[in-house]
N, C-alpha and C positions, 0 to 999 in steps of 0.2 A: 372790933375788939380793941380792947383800951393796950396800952404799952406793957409788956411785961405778962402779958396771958399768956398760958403752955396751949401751945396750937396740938404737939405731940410727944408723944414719947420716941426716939429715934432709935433707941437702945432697944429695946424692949420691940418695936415694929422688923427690925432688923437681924432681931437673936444676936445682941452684944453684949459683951461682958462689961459692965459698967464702970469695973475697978480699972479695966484696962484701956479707958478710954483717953488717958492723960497720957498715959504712956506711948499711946500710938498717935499722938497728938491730934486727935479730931477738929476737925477745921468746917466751915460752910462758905461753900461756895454759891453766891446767886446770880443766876447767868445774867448779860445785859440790864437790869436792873439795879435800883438803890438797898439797900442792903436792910430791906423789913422786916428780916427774922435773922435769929441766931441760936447756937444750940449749948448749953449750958454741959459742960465735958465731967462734971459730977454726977450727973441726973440722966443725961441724956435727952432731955427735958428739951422741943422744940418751942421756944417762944419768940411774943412779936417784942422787938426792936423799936418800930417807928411806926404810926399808924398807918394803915392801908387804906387809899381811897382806889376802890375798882374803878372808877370815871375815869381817873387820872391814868393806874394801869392801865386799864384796858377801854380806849376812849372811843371804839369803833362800834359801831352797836352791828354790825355781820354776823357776832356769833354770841349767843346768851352765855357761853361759858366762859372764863378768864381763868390762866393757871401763869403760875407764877413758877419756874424751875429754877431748882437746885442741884448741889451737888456736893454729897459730904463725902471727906477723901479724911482714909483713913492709912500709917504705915505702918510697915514693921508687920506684916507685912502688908504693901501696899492695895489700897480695893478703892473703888468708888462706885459711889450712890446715885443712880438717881434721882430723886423726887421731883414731882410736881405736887402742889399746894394749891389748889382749886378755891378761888375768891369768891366769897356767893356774895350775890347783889342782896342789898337791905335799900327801903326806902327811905333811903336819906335826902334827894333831892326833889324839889319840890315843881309842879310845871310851872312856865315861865311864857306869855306870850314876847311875841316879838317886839310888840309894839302894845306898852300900857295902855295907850287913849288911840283907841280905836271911832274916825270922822265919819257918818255918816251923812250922806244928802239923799234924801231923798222927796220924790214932789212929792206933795199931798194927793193929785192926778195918779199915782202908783197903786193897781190895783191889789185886792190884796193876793197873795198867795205865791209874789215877787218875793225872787229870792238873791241874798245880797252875802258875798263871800266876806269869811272875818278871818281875819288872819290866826293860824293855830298855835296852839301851846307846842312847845319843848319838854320833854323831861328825860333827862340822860339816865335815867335809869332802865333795867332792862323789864324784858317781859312782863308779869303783872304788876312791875311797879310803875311801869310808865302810863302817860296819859290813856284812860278809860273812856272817859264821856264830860261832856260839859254841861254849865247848868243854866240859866238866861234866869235875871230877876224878874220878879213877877210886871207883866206888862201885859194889857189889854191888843195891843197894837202885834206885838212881835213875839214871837215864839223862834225858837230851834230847829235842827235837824242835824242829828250826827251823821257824820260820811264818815268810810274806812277808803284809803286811799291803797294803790295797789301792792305798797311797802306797808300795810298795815298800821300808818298813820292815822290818828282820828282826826279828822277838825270839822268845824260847827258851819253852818249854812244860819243866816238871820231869815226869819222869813216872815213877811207882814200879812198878818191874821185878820186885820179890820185896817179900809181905807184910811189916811190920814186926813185930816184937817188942819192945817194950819192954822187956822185962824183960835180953833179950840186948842190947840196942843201944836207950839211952835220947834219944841228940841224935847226928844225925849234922851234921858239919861239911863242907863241900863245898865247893868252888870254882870259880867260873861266870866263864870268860873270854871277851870278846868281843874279836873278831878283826878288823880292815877289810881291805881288796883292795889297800891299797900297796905297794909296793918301796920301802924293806922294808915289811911290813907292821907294825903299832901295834897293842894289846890295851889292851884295860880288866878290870878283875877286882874280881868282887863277891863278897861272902864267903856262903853260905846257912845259915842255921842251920835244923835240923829238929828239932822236937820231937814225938816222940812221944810220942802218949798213948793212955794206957788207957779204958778199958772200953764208952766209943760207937764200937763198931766198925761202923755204918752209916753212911755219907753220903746227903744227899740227892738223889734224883734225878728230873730234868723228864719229862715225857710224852713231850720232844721236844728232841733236842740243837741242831736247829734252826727256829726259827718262823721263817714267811714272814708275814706280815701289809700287807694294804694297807687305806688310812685314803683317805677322801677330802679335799682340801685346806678350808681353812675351817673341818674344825673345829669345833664352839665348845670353850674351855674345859673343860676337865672330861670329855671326851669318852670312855670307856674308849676302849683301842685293843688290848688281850688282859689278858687274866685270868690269872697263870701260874700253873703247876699243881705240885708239886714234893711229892714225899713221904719221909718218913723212917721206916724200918721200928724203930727204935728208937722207944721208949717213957718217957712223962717229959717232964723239959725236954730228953732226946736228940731228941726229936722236933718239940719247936718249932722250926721254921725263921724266920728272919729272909732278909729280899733287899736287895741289895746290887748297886748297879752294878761291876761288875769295875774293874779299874784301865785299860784297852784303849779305854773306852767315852768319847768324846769330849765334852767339855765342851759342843759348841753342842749335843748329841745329849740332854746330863743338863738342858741349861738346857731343852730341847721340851718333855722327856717327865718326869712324876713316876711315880717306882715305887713305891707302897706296901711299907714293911719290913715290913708284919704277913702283909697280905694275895696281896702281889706281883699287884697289878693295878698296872699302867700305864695311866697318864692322859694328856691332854692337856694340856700345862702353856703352850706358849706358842702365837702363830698358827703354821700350815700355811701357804706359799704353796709350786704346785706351780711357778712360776714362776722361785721360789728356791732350794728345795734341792728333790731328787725323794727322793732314799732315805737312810732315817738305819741306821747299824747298831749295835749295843749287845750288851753281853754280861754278864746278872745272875747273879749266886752266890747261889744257899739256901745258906746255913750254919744246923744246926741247933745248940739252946743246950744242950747237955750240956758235960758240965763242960771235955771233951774237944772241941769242935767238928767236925764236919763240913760240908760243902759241896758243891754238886754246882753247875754252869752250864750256861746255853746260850746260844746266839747267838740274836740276835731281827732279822732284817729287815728293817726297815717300810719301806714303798712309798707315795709318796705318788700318790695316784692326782688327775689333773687334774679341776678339777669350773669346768661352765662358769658361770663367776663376773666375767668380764670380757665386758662388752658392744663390740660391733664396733661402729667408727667411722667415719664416712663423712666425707671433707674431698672440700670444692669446689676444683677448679683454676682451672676458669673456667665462666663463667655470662655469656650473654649477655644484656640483658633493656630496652629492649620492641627490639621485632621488627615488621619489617611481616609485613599480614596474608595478604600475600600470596606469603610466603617460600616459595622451592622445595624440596620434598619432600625427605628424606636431607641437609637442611641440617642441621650441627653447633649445638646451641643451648648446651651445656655437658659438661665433662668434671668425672669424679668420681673417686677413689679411696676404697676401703676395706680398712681393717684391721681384725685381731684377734688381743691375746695368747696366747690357750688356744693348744692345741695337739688333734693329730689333725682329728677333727671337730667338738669345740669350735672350733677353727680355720678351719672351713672355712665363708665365709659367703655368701648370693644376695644379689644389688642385684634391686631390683624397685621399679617405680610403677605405681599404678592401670591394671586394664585398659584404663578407659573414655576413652584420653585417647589426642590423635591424634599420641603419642611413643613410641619405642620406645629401647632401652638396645642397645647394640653393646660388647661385650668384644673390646678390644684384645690384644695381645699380650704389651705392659707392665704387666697388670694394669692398667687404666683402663678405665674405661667411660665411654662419649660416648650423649648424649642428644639421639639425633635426630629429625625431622620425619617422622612415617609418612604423614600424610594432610594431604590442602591444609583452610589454616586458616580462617577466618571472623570477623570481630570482631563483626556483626552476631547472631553466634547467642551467640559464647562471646569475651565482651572480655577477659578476662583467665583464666587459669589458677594456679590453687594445684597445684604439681605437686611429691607427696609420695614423697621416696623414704625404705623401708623397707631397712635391711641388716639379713638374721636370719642367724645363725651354724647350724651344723647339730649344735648340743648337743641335750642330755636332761636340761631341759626347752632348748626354744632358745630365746638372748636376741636383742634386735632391737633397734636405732635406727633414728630418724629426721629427716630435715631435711625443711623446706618451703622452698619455692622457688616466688615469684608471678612470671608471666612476664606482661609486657604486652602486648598488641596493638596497632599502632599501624594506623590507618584511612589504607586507599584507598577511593578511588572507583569502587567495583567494583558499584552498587546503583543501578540509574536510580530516578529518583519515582516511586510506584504511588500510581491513583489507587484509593478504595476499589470503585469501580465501572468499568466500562469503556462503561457506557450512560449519560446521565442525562435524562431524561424532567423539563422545569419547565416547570409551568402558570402560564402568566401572565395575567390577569384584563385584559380590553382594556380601554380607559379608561387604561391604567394614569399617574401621574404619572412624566414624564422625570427621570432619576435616583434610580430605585425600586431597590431591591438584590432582584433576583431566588431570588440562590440561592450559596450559599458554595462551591467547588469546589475541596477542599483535598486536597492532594495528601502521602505520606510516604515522607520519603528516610531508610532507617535508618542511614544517613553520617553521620560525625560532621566539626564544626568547617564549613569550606566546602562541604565538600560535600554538605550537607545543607540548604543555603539554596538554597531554593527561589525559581525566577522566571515567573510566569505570563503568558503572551498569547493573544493570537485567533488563530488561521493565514487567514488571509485568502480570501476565497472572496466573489464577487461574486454578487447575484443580481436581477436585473433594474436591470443596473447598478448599481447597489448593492452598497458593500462593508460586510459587518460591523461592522466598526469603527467607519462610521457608524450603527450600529444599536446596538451592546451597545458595552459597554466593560468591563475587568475590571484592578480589583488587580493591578497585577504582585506585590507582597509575599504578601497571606493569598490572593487566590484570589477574592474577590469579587464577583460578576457583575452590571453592573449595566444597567438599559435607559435610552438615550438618548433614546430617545424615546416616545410616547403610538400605540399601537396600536390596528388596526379590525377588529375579530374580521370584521365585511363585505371588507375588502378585504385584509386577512393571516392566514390561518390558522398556519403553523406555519413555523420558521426549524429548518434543520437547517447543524450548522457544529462545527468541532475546535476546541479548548483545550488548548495544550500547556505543560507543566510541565516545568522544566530548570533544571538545577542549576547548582552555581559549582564544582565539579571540571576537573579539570585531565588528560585534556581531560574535558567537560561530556557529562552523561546526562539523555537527555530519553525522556519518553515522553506522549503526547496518549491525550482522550478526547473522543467523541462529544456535543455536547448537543443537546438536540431541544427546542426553544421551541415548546410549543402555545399558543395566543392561546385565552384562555376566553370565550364568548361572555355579555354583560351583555344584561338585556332592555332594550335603550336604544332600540328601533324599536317603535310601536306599529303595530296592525294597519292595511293599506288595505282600503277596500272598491271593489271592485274593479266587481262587477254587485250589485243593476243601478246604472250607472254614473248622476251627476249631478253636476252644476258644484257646486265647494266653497260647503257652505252653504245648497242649492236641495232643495228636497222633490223624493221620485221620486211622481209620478201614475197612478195604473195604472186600468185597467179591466178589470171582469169580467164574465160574463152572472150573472145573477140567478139562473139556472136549473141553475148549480154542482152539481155531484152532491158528495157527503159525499167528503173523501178528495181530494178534486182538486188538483193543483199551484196555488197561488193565485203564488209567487214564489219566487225561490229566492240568497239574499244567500251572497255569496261574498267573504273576506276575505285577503288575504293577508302575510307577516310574512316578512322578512330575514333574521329573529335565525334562532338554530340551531333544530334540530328538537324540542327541550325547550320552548324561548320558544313558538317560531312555533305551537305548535298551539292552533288558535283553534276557539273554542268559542262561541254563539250563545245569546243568549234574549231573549227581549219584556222589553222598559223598559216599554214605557208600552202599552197597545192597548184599542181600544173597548170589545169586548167579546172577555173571555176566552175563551167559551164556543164564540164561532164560529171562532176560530184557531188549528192546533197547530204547535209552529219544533222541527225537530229540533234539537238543541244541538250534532250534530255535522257535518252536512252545511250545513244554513243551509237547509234546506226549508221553506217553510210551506204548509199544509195546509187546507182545511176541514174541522174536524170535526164539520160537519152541513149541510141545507142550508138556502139564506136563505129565511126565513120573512116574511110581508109584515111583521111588527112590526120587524125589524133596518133600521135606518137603511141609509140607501143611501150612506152617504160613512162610511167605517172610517179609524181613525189608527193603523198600526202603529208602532212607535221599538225598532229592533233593535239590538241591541247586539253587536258582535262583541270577547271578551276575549282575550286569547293567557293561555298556561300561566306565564309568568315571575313571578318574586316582586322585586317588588310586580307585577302583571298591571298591563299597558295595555290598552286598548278606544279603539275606534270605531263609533259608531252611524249609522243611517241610517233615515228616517224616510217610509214609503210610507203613502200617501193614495191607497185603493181605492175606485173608485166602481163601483156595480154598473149595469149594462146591460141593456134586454127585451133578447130575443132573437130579431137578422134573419134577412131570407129568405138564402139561398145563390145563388152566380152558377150560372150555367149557362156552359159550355163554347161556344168558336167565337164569342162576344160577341156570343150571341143574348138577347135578353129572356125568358127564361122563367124563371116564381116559385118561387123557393125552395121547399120544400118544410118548411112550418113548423106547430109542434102546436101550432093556439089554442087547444086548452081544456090548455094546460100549468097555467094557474090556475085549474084548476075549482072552487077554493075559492070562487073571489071571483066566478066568474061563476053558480054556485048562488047565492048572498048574494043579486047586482043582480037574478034571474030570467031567468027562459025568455025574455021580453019584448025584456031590451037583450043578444040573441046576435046577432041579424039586424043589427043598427046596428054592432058591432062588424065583425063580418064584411067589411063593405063597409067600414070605417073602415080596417083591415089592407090591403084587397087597393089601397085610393086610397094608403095610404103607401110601398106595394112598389113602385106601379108611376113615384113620384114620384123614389126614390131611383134606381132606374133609369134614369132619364131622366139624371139628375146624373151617375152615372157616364160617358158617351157626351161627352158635353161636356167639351172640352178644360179645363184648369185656368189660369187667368192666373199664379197665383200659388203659389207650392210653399210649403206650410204650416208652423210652425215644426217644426225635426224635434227629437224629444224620445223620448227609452227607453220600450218599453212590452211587454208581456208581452200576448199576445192566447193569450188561451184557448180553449179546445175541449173539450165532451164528450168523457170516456175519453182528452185529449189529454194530454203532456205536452214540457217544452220541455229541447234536450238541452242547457242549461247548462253542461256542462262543457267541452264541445268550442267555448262561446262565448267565455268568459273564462280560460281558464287563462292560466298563470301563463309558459307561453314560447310564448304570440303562436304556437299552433296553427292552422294554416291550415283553411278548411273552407267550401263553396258554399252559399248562398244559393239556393236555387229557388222561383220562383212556384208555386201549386198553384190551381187548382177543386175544391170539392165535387162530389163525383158520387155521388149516392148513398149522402152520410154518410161517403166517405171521400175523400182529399186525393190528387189525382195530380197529378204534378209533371212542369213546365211548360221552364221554359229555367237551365240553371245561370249563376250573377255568375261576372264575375271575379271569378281568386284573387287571395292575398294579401293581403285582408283581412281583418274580420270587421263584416259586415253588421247591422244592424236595421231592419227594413222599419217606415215610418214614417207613409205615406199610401194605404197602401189603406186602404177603406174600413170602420170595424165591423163591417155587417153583413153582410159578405160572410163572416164566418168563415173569416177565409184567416189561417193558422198558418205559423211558420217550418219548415223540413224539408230532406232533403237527396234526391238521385234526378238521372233526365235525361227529357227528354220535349220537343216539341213546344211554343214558346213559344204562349199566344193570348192572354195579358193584359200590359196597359204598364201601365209604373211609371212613376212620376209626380217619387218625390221619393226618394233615398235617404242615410241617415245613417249611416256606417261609422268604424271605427278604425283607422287604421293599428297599427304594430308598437311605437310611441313613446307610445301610447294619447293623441294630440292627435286632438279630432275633428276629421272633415276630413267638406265634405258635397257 
């Protein structure tokens, strides 16, 4: 449009007041551009300025459309516009080859239907006005072929219709017109010169008029990418071929790839990315070198094939981190994304983290994946987590990344105290010093910070009025146990009682454990002797008959001990005694024995000194010291408290009544029957005075004394009966009261009357008797 034409009305497009366009001072503004239009602030009237070439605006042919922006700014009050103003293309320019005079050689030998590349027209205008088709002047020899190139370029192909002849037709001259789609239409015209030549009438020809070829991206350097193959059936330098990229073949295409001239391999000349360009195409000529050249071409393809070379990347969106540990299952802990530039299945990548972990991955619908709680957590087992996610793509070979991500654990009180045992059995040694430390009872919280401090008590339990507390005492901090007081293995054996351990959690976890205090028994009591009994300090007195047979119960010391069953077992033997020969002491009963019998040379007064030891270390003892005198042996009572004589062997010593002779039996005889009948008489005659009463052990032929039913140890109850001889054996007369325990103290020696037990008919009084109550105070 010429200078000064109204493109529009701007007022009137706008709904402006026309009068008021001066007043608001209407201005045009044209962005980055020279200033082609202006707006007339009378009219409103949008006209051109300067003339408008769209080549020159808009000199890119990418896009058919060209817009030219503005911007009318108006005040008072202030507003702006914007416009665009749309350039339509007219055919104004006209196609232009690159090259006027276009040289051809060609041999005369060129069969026909050889086809020969001419270089194409230009025409900067766009769509139907650019170049259309071209036109070849009339020739016998060569004709046309329009191509459409992949950008929608036309250019022409020469192609030779009828062999040449030289010799008939030396240089054909031609005229190649290019034609565009405008009203009118425009032409360019290039001139071609053909030279024919003689005598290489072969050109060269490929294997293949078109190669497909694909290369992987990457590459390296130097890489063949095809070998071309091209032959010439002439002979000589007819037959050398040289290669050559066509003139069609795009400069980023020649900058890739190197064609060898000699050999026509193709190399790799610069990087492959599949990411950047995918397919190159190209088009090489063999010309062989006779004097006359030929050539033949082909198209070559290459495909760049994607090779997976870009590793996928994983970005954090969010991450949350520590966490309690006692966070609810399918809780959100972090969202992730990943990408990858490959393509296909180079493209295609898996998120994944270790089996072993109690999180699972959830693919959203946006392509995100969230990293959630599969299983309840623990800080206890597992405090923290390194939680590694791997992205692998699904190439060949496939590439992988990865991130780490440590999540914390942050501690509840979810763990009462355990103790390591749920029993505990302490020996405590009695004697012991008040404020002794028994025993540690330490308890573990696997809690962290408060709740893992530990506080120890007693739980209270009374036991013969008695609380604990005043008994033991313990550390509330480490667990401590300690005793208050000095214990009696005799009068405390064992304390059983709880100890409970609780924490500073929030709320607080407790858990208790049993203790069981045994009192260990010291040997701190030495033995009593118990029988035969005698005031602290006093010898016991015993009497025996002389006439002892071997073996006979002579006494029998009985000892008894508080301490436990270990201490207490008391054991017996002779300290000191007359004569060894005549005494044996079991060591374990406290028996003594004759081990033969009294011979006239053995003294008639024996000193035994018993010793009773217990088993404890260091052992205690108590001894006791019997003074036995031996006794002849009297006549026996008779029954109904008649006077009749014993029934007594005077030649018991026939030793010693062989010795005196036959002479003093008669003297003796009468000497026995005057002492029987004296002591007799004594008996019958009341007593004025009761004798002192004193322990004594009265013996008997074949007799023995049932000691244990006298003295034991819990005040056994048991009767006391008078007896007579009759005949060598003891019948029993009237049972004592019970509730004692008796020793008959004044009947007479030689009556041979023994303790025993039975029921019979009283006929002898008792004169004096010495018994024990249950407190072992004598009482008479």
């Amino acid at each position: 449009m010429k200078e000064g034409s109204v493109v529009a009305n701007i007022a009137n497009d706008l709904s402006l007041d026309v009068k008021t366009l001066n007043k608001r001072k209407m201005r045009l503004d044209i962005i980055a551009n020279k200033r082609y239009l202006d707006v007339k602030k009378e009219t409103g009237e949008l006209y051109i300025v300067e003339k408008i070439d769209r080549e020159i605006l808009c000199p890119t042919k990418s896009s058919a459309s060209c817009y030219l922006k503005l911007e009318v700014i108006l005040e008072n009050p202030v507003r702006i516009f914007n416009i665009e103003v749309e350039i339509m293309d007219i055919n104004d320019n006209a196609p232009q080859f690159r090259r006027n005079v276009i040289h051809l050689d060609i041999s005369e030998s060129t069969p026909k239907g050889e086809r020969f590349s001419l270089s194409n027209a230009v025409d900067p205008d766009v769509g139907s006005n650019t170049v259309k088709t071209y036109h070849l002047s009339e020739s016998q020899h060569f004709g046309i072929e329009v191509q459409t190139g992949r950008d929608g370029s036309k250019f022409a192909e020469l192609i030779l219709k009828e062999t040449l002849n030289r010799e008939e037709h030396a240089v054909h001259n031609l005229m190649l017109n290019a034609i565009d789609g405008g009203k009118p239409a425009r032409s360019g015209t290039a001139k071609i010169i053909v030279q024919v030549l003689d005598t290489n009438d072969n050109s060269p020809l490929f294997d293949k008029s078109i190669y497909s070829v694909k290369i992987m991206e990457n590459a390296p350097i130097g890489s063949l990418v095809i070998d071309l193959n091209a032959t010439d059936l002439d002979e000589g330098s007819n037959s050398d071929l040289s290669y050559s990229y066509s003139l069609y073949t795009p400069e980023k295409t020649q900058q890739t790839f190197n064609l060898n001239p000699s050999t026509g391999e193709i190399t790799v000349k610069g990087m492959l990315n599949y990411e950047d360009f995918r397919i190159y195409d190209m088009e090489v000529i063999a010309a062989d070198r006779g004097v006359n050249s030929l050539s033949g071409q082909c198209t070559i393809k290459i495909q760049i094939e994607d090779m997976n070379d870009n590793h996928p990347e994983i970005s954090i969106k969010s991450f949350q981190s520590p966490v309690s540990e006692n966070i609810d299952v399918d809780t959100v802990i972090a969202v992730l994304s990943v990408s990858d530039k490959d393509s296909g299945n180079n493209g295609v990548v898996d998120l994944r983290i270790p089996n072993n972990m109690p999180f699972k991955l959830r693919q959203s619908p946006d392509s995100l994946y969230k990293l959630v709680v599969s299983e309840p957590l623990d800080r206890e087992k597992v405090p923290e987590y390194d939680i590694t996610f791997t992205v692998t793509d699904r190439g060949s070979p496939p590439l992988s990344d990865n991130e780490t991500m440590t999540l914390h654990l942050l501690d509840v009180n979810d763990n009462a105290p355990h103790f390591p045992q749920s029993f505990y059995t302490i020996r405590v040694m009695e004697n012991n010093a008040p404020g002794a430390l028994l025993s540690s009872l330490s308890a573990f919280d696997p809690d962290l910070h408060e709740n893992q401090y530990l506080v120890y008590f007693i739980l209270e339990k009374e036991i013969a009025n008695t609380s604990m507390s005043m008994l033991f005492s313990i550390n509330p901090e480490n667990g401590n146990l300690y005793a208050l007081k000095t214990f009696d293995y005799e009068m405390e054996k064992d304390f059983l009682f709880h100890i409970e351990a609780r924490d500073s959690g929030s709320p607080p976890l407790s858990s208790n454990v049993t203790v069981h205090i045994i009192i260990v028994d010291q040997n701190d009591n030495a033995p009593v002797i118990v029988s035969p009994w005698r005031a602290h300090g006093s010898v016991v007195e015993e009497k025996i008959p002389r006439s002892t047979d071997k073996g006979s119960l002579v006494a029998k010391v009985i000892a008894l001990d508080v301490d436990s069953v270990h201490n207490s077992r008391v054991t017996y033997q002779f300290l000191q005694v007359t004569d060894a020969s005549l005494f044996s002491l079991d060591q374990y009963n406290g028996e003594i024995r004759t081990m033969r019998m009294f011979s006239y040379k053995d003294s008639r007064h024996q000193r035994l000194v018993v010793v009773a030891k217990d088993n404890g270390e260091p052992a205690l003892s108590a001894t006791v010291t019997i003074k036995l005198s031996t006794v002849e042996t009297a006549v026996k009572a008779y029954s109904d408290m008649t006077e009749v004589p014993l029934e007594y062997d005077i030649f018991s010593d026939l030793n010693l009544y062989l010795v005196i002779g036959l002479g003093s039996v008669s003297f003796l005889l009468l000497i026995t029957i005057l002492v029987t009948i004296v002591l007799k008489c004594q008996k019958v005659k009341p007593s004025k005075a009761a004798p002192p009463c004193r322990n004594s052990v009265i013996s008997e032929r074949n007799s023995t004394i049932a000691d244990s039913t006298l003295v034991s140890n819990d005040a056994y109850w048991y009767s006391l009966f008078l007896a007579e001889t009759r005949k060598g054996k003891l019948v029993v007369r009237q049972p004592m009261p019970k509730g004692s325990r008796y020793i008959v103290s004044s009947i007479p020696r030689s009556t041979g009357m023994s303790e025993t037990s039975g029921s019979a008919p009283s006929t002898l009084q008792v004169k004096h008797i010495c018994y024990f109550n249950s407190n072992a105070m004598m009482k008479t």
